[in-house]
LUMMAR-49202 format. One record per atom (N, C-alpha, C): residue number from 1; residue in one letter; atom name; x, y, z. Coordinates in steps of 0.2 Angstrom, whole numbers, always signed. Layout:
! LUMMAR-49202
<num:NUM&residuo:a&atomo:CA&X:X&Y:Y&Z:Z>
...
//
This chain:
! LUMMAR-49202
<num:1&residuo:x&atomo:N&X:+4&Y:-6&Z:+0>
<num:1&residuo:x&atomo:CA&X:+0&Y:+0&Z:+0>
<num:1&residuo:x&atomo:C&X:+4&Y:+6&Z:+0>
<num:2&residuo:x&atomo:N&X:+1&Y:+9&Z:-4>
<num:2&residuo:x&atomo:CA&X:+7&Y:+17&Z:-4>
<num:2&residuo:x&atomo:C&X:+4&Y:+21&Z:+2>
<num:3&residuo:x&atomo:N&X:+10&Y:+25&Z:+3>
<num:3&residuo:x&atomo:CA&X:+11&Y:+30&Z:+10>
<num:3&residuo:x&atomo:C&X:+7&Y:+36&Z:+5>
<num:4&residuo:x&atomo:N&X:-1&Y:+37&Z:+9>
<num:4&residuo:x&atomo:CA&X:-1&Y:+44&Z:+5>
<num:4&residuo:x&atomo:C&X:+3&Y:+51&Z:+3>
<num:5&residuo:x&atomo:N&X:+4&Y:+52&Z:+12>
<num:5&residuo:x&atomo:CA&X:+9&Y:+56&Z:+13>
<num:5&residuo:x&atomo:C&X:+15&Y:+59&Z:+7>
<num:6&residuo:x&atomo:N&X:+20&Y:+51&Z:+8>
<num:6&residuo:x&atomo:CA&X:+25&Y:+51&Z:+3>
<num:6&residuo:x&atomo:C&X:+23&Y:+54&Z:-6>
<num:7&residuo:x&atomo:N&X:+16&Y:+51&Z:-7>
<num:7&residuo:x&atomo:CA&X:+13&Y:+53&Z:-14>
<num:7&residuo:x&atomo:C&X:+13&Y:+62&Z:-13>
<num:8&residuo:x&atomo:N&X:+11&Y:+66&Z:-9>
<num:8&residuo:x&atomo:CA&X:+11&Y:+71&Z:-6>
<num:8&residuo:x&atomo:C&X:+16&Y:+75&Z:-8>
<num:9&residuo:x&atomo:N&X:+21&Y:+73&Z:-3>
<num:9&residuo:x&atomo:CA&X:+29&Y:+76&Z:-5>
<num:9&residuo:x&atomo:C&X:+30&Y:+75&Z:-8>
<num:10&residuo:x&atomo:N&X:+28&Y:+72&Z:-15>
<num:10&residuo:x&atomo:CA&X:+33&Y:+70&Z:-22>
<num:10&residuo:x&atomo:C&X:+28&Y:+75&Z:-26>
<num:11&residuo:x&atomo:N&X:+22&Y:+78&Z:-25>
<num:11&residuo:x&atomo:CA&X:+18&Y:+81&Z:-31>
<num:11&residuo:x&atomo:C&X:+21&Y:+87&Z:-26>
<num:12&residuo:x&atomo:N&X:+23&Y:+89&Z:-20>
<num:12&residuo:x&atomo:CA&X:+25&Y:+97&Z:-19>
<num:12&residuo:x&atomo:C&X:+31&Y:+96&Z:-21>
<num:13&residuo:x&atomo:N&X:+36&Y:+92&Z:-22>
<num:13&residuo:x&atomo:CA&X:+42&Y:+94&Z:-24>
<num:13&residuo:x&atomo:C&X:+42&Y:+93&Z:-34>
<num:14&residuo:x&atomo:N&X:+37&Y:+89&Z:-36>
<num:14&residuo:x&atomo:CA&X:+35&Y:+92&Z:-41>
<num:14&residuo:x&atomo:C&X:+31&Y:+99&Z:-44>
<num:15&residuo:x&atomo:N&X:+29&Y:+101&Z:-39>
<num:15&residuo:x&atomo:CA&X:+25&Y:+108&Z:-41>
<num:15&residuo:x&atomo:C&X:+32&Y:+114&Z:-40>
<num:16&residuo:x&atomo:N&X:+36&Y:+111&Z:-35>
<num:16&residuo:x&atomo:CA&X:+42&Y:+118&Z:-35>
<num:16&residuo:x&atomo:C&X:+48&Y:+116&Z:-42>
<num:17&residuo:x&atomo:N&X:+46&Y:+111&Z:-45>
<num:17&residuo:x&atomo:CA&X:+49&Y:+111&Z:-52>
<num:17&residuo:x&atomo:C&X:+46&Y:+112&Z:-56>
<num:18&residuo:x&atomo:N&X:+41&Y:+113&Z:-55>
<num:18&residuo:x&atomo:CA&X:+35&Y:+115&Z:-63>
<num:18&residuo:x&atomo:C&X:+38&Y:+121&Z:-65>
<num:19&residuo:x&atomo:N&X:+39&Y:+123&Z:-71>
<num:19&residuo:x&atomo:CA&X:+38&Y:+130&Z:-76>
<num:19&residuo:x&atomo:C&X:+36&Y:+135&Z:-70>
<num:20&residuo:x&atomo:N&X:+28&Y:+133&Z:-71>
<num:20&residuo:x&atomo:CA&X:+24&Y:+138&Z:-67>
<num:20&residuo:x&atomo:C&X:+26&Y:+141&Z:-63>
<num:21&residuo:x&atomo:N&X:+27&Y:+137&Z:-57>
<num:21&residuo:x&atomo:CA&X:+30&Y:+139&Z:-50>
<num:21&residuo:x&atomo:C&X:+37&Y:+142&Z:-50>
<num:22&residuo:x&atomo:N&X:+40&Y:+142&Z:-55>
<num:22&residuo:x&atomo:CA&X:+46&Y:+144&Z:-57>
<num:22&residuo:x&atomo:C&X:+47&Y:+151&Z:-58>
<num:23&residuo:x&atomo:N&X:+42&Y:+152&Z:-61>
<num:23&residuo:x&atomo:CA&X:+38&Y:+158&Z:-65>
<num:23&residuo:x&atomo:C&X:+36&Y:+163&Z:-61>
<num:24&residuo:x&atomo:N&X:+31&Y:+161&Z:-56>
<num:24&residuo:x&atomo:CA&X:+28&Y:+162&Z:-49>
<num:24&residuo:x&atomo:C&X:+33&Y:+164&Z:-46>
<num:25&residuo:x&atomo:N&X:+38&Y:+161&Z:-44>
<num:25&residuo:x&atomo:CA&X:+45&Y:+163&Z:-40>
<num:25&residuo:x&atomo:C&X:+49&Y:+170&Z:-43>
<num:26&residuo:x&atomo:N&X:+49&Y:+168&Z:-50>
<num:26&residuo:x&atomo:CA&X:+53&Y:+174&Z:-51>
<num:26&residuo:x&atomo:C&X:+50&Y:+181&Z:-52>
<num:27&residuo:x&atomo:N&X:+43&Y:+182&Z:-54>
<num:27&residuo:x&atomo:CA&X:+40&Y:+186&Z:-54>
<num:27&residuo:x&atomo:C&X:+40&Y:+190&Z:-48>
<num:28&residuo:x&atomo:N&X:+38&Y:+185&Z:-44>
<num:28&residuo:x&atomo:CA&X:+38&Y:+188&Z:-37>
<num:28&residuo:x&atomo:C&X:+42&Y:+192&Z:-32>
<num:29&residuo:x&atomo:N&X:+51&Y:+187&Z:-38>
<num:29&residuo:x&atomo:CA&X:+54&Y:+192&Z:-35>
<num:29&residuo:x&atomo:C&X:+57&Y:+198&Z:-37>
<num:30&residuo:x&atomo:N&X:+54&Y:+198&Z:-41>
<num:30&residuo:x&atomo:CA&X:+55&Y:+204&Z:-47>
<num:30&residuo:x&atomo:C&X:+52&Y:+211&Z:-45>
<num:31&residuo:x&atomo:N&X:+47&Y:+207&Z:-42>
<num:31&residuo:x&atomo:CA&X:+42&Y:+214&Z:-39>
<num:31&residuo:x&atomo:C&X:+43&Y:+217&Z:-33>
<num:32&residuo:x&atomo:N&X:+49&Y:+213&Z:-29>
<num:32&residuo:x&atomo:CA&X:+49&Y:+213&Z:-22>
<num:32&residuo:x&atomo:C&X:+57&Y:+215&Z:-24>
<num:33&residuo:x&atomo:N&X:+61&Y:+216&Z:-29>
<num:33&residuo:x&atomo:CA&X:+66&Y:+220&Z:-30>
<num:33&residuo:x&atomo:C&X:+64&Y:+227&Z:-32>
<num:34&residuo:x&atomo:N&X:+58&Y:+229&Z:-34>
<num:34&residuo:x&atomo:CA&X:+56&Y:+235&Z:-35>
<num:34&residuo:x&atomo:C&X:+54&Y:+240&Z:-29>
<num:35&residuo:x&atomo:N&X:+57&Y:+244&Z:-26>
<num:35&residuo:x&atomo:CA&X:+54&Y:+248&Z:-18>
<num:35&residuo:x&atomo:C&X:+42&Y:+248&Z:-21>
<num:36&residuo:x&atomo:N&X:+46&Y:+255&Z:-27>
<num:36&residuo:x&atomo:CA&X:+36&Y:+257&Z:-31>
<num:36&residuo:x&atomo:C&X:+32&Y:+250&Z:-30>
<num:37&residuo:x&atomo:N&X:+35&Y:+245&Z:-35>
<num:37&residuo:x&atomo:CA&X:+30&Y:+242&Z:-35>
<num:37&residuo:x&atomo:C&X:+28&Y:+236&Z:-29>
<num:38&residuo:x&atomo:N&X:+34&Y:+236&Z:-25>
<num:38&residuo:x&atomo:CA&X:+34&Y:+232&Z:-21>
<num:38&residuo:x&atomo:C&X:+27&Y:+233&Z:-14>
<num:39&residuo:x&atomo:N&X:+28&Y:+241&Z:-16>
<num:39&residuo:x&atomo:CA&X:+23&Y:+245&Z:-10>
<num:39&residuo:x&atomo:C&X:+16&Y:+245&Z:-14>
<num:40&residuo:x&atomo:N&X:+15&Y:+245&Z:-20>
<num:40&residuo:x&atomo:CA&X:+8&Y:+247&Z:-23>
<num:40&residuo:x&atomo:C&X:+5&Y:+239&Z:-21>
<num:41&residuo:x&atomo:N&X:+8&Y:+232&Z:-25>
<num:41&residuo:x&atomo:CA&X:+8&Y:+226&Z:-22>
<num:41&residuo:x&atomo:C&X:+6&Y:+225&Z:-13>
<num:42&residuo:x&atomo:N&X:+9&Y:+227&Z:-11>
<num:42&residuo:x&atomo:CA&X:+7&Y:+226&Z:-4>
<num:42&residuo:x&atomo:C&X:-1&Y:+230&Z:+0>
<num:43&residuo:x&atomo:N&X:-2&Y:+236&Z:-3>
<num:43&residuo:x&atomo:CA&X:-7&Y:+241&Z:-3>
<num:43&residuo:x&atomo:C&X:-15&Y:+237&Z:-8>
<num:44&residuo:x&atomo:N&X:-12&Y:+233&Z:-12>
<num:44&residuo:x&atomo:CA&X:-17&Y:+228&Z:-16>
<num:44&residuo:x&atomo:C&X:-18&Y:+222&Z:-11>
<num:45&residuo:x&atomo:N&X:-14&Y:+220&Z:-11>
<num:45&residuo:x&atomo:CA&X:-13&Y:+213&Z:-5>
<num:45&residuo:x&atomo:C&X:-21&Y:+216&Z:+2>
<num:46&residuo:x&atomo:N&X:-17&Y:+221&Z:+6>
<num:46&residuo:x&atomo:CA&X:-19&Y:+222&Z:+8>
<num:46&residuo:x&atomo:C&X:-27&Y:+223&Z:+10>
<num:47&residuo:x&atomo:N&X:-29&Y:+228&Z:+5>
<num:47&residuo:x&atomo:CA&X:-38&Y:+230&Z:-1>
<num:47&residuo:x&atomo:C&X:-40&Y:+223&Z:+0>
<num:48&residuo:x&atomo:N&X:-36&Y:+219&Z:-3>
<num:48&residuo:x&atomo:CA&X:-40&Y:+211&Z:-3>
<num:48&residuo:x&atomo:C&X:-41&Y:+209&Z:+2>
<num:49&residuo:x&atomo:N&X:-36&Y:+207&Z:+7>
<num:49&residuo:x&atomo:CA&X:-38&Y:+204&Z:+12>
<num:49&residuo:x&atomo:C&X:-43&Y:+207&Z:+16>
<num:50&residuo:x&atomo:N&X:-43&Y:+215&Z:+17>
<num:50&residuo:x&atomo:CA&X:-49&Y:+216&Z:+20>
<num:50&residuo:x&atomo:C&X:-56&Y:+216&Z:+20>
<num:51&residuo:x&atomo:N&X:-57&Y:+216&Z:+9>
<num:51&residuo:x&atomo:CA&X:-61&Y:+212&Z:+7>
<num:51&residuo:x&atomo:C&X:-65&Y:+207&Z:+9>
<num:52&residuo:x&atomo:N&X:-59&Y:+203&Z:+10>
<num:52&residuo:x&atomo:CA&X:-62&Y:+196&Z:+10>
<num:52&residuo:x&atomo:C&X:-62&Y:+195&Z:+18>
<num:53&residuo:x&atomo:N&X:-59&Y:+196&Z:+21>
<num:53&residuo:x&atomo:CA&X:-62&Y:+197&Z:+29>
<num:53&residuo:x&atomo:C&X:-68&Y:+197&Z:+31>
<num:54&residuo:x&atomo:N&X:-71&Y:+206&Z:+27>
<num:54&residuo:x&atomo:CA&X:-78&Y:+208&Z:+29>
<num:54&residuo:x&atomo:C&X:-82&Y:+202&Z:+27>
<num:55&residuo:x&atomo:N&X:-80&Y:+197&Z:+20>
<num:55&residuo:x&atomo:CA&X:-86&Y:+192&Z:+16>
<num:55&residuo:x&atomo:C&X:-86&Y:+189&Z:+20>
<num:56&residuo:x&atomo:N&X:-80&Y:+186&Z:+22>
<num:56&residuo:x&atomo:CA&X:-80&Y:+178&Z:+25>
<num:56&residuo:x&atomo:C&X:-86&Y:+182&Z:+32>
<num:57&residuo:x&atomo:N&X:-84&Y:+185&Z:+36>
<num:57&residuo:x&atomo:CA&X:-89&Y:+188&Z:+43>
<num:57&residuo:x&atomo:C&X:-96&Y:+190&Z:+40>
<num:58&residuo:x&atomo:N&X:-98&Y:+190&Z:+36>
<num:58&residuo:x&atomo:CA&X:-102&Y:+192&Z:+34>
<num:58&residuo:x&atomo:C&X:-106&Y:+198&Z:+34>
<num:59&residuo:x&atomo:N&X:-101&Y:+203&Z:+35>
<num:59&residuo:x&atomo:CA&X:-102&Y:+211&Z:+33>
<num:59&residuo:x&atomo:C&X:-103&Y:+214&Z:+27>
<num:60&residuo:x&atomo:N&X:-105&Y:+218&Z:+28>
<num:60&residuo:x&atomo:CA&X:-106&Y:+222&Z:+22>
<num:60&residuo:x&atomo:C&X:-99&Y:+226&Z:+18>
<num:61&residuo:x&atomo:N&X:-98&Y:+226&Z:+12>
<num:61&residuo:x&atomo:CA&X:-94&Y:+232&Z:+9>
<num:61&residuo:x&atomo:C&X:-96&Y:+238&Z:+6>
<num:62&residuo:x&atomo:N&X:-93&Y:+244&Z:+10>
<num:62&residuo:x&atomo:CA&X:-98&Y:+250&Z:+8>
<num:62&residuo:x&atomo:C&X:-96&Y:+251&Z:+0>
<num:63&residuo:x&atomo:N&X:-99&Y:+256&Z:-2>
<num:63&residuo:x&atomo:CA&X:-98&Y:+259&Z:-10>
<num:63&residuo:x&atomo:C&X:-91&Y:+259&Z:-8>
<num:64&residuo:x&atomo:N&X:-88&Y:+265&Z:-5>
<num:64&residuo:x&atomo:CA&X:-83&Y:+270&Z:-4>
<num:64&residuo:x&atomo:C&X:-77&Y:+261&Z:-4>
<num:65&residuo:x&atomo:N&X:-75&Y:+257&Z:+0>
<num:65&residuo:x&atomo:CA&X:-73&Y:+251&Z:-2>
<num:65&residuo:x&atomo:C&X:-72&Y:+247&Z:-7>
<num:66&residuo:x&atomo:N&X:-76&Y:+249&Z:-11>
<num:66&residuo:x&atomo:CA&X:-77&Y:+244&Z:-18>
<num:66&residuo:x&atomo:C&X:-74&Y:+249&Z:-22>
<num:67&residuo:x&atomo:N&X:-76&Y:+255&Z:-22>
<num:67&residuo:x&atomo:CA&X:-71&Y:+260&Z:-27>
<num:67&residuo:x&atomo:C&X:-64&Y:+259&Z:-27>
<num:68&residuo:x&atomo:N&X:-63&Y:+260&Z:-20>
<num:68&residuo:x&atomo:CA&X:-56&Y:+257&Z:-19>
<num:68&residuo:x&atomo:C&X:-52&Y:+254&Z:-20>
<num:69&residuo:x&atomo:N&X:-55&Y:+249&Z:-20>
<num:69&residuo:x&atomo:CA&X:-53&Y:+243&Z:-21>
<num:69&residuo:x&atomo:C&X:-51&Y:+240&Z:-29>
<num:70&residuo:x&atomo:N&X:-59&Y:+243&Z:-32>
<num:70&residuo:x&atomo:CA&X:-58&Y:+245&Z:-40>
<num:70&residuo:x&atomo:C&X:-52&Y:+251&Z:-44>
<num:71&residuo:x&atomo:N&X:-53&Y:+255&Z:-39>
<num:71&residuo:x&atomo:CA&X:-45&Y:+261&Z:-40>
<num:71&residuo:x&atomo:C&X:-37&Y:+254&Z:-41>
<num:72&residuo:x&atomo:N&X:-37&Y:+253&Z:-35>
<num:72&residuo:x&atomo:CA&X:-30&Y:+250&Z:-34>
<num:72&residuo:x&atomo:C&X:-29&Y:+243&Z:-39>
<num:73&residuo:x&atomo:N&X:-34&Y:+240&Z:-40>
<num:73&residuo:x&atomo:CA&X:-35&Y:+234&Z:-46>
<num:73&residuo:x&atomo:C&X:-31&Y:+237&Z:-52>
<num:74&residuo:x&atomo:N&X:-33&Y:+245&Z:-52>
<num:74&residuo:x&atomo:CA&X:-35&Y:+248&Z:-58>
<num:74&residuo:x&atomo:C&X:-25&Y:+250&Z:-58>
<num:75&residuo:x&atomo:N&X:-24&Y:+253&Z:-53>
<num:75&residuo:x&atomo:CA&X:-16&Y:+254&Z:-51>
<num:75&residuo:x&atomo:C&X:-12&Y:+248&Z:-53>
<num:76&residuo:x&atomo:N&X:-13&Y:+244&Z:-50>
<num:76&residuo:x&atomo:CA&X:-8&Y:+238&Z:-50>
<num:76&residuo:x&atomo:C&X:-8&Y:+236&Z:-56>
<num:77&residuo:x&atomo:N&X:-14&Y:+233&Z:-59>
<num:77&residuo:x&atomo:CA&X:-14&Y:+231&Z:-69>
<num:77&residuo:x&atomo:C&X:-11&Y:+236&Z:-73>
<num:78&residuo:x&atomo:N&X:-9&Y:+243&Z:-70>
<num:78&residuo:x&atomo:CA&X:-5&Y:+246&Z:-76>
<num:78&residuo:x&atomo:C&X:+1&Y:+246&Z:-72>
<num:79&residuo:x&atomo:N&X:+4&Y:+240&Z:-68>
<num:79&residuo:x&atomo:CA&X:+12&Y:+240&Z:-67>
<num:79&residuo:x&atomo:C&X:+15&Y:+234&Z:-72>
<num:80&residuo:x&atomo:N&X:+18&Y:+234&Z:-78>
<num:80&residuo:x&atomo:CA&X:+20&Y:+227&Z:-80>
<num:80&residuo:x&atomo:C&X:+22&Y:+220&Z:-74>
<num:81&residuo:x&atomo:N&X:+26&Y:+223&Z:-70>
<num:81&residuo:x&atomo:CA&X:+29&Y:+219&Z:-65>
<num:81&residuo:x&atomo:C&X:+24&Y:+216&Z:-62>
<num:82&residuo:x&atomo:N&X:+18&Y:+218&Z:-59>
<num:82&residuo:x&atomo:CA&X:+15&Y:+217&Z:-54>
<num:82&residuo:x&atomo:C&X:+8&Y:+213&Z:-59>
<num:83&residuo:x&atomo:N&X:+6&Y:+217&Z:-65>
<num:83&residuo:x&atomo:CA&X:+2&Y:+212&Z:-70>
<num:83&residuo:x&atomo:C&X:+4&Y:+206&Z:-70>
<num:84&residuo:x&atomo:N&X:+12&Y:+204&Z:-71>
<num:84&residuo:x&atomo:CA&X:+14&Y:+199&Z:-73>
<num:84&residuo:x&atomo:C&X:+12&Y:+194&Z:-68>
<num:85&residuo:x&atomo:N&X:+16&Y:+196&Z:-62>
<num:85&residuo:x&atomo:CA&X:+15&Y:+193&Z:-58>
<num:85&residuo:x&atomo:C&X:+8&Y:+189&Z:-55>
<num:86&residuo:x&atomo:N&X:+4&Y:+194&Z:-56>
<num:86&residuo:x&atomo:CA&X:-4&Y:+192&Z:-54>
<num:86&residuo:x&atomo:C&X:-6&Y:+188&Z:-62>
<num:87&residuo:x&atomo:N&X:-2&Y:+188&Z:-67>
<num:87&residuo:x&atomo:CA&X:-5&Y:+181&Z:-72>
<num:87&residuo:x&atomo:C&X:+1&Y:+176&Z:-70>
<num:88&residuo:x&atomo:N&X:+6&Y:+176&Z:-69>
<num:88&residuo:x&atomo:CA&X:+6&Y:+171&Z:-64>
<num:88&residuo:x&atomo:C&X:+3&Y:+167&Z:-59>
<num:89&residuo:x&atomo:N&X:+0&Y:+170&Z:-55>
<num:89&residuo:x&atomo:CA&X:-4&Y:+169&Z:-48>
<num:89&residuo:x&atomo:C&X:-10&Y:+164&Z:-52>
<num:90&residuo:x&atomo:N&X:-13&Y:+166&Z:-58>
<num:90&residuo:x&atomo:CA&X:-19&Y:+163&Z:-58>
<num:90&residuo:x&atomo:C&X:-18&Y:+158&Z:-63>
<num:91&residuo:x&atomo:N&X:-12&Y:+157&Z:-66>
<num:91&residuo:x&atomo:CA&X:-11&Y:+152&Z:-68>
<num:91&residuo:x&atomo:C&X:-9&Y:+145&Z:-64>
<num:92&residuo:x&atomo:N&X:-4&Y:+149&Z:-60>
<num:92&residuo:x&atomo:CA&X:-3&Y:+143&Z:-54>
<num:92&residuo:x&atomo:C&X:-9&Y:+142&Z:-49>
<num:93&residuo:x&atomo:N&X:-15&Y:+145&Z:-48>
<num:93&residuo:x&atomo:CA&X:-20&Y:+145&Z:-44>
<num:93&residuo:x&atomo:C&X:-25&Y:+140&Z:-49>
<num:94&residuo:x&atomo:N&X:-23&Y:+141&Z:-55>
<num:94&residuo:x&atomo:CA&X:-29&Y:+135&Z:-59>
<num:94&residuo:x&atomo:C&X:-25&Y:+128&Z:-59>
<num:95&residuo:x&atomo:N&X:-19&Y:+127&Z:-60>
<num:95&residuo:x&atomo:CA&X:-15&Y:+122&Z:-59>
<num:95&residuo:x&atomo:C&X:-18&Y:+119&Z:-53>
<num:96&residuo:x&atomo:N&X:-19&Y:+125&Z:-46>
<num:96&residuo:x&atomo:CA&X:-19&Y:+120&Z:-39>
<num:96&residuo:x&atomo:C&X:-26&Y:+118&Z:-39>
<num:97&residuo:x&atomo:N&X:-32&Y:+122&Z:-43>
<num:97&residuo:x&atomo:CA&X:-37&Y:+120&Z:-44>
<num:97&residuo:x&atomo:C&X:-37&Y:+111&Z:-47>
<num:98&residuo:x&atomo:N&X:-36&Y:+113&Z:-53>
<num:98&residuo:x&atomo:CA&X:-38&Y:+108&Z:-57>
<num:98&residuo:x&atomo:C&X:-32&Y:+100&Z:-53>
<num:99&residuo:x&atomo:N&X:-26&Y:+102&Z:-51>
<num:99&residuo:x&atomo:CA&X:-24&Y:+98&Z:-45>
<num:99&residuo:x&atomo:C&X:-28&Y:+92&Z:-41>
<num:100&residuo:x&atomo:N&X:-33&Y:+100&Z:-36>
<num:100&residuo:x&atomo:CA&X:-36&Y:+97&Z:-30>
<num:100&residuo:x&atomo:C&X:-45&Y:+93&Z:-33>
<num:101&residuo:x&atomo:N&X:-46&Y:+94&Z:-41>
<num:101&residuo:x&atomo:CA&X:-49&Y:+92&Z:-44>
<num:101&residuo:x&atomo:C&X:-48&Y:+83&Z:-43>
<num:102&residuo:x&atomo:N&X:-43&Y:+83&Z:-44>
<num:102&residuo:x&atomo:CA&X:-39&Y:+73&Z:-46>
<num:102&residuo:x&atomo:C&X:-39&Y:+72&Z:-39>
<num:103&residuo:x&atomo:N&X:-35&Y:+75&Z:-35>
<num:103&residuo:x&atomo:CA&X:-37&Y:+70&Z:-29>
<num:103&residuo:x&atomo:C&X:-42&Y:+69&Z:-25>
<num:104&residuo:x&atomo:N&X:-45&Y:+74&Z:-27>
<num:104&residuo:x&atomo:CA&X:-53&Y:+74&Z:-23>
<num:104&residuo:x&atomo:C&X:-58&Y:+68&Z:-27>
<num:105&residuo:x&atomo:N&X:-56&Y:+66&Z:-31>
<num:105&residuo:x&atomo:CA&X:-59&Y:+62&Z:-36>
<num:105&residuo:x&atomo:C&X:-63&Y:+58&Z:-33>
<num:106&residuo:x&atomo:N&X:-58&Y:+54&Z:-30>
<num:106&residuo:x&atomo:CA&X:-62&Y:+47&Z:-25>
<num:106&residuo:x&atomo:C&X:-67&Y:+51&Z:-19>
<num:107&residuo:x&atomo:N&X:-67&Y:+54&Z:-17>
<num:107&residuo:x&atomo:CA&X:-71&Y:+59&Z:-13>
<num:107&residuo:x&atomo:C&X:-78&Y:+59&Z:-19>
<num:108&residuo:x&atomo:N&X:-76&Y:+62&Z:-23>
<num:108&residuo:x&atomo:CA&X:-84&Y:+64&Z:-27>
<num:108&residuo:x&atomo:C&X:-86&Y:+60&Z:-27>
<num:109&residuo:x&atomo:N&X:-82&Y:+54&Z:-31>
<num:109&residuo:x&atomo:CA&X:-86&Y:+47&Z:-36>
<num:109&residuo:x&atomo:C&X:-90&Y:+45&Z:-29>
<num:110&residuo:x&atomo:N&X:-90&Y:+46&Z:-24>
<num:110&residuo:x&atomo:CA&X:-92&Y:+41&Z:-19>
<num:110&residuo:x&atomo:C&X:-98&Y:+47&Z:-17>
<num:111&residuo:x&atomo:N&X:-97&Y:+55&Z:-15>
<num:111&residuo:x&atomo:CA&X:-103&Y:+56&Z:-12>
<num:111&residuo:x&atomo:C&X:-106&Y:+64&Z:-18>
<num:112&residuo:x&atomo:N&X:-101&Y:+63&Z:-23>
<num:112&residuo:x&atomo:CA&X:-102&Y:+71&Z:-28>
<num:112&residuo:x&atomo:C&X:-108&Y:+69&Z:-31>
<num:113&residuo:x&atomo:N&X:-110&Y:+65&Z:-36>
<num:113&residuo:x&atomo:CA&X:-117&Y:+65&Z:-41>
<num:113&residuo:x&atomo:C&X:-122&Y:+60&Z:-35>
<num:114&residuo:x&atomo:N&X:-127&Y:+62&Z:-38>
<num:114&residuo:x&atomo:CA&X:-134&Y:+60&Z:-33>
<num:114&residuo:x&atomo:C&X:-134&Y:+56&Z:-35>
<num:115&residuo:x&atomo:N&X:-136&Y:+49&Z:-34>
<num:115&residuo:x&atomo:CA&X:-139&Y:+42&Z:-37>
<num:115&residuo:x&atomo:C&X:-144&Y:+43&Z:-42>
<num:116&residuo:x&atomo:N&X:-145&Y:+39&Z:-48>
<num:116&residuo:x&atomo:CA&X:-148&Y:+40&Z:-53>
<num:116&residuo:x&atomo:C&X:-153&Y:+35&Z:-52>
<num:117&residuo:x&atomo:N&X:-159&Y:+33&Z:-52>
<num:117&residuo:x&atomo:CA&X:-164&Y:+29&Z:-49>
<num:117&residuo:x&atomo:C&X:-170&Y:+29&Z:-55>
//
């Protein structure tokens, strides 16, 4: 019987050689050698998470918020460094997607689709 674990640590030491991740790293640190962009990036970072704070608690986000928010979306998309990086981000975020897809498999086949009767 195989060690799930072991199977584990061979797909994350596979994911830190993939392209992707590669990609991921260098961007990343491309933008974190830049002082400007490194601070507009973290000011984004920021906007999000408190976003997503209010959601997860189930608050409300005012207009004035969502302007914001949309202001600094609007900032960070015109820095190449910082675009790059965020398609990065969501390249390797569909990778971990479509990833947790396959493992979860045996999971669904057993409790995902209703019975058919």
């Amino acid at each position: 019987m195989s060690n799930l674990y072991d199977a584990a640590y061979e797909l994350e030491r596979t994911i830190r050689q993939s392209a992707e991740y590669n990609e991921l790293k260098r961007r990343f640190a491309e933008v974190n050698a830049d002082p400007a962009a490194k601070g507009m990036f973290e000011n984004f970072r920021q906007v999000q998470m408190t976003i997503q704070q209010k959601q997860m608690m189930g608050q409300d986000i005012s207009p004035d918020e969502i302007q914001q928010a949309q202001k600094t979306v609007a900032l960070v998309q015109q820095n190449p460094k910082i675009s790059g990086l965020m398609e990065a981000e969501q390249r390797m975020s569909m990778i971990i997607a479509e990833l947790n897809k396959i493992v979860l498999k045996p999971l669904d086949e057993i409790y995902g689709s209703p019975q058919q009767g």
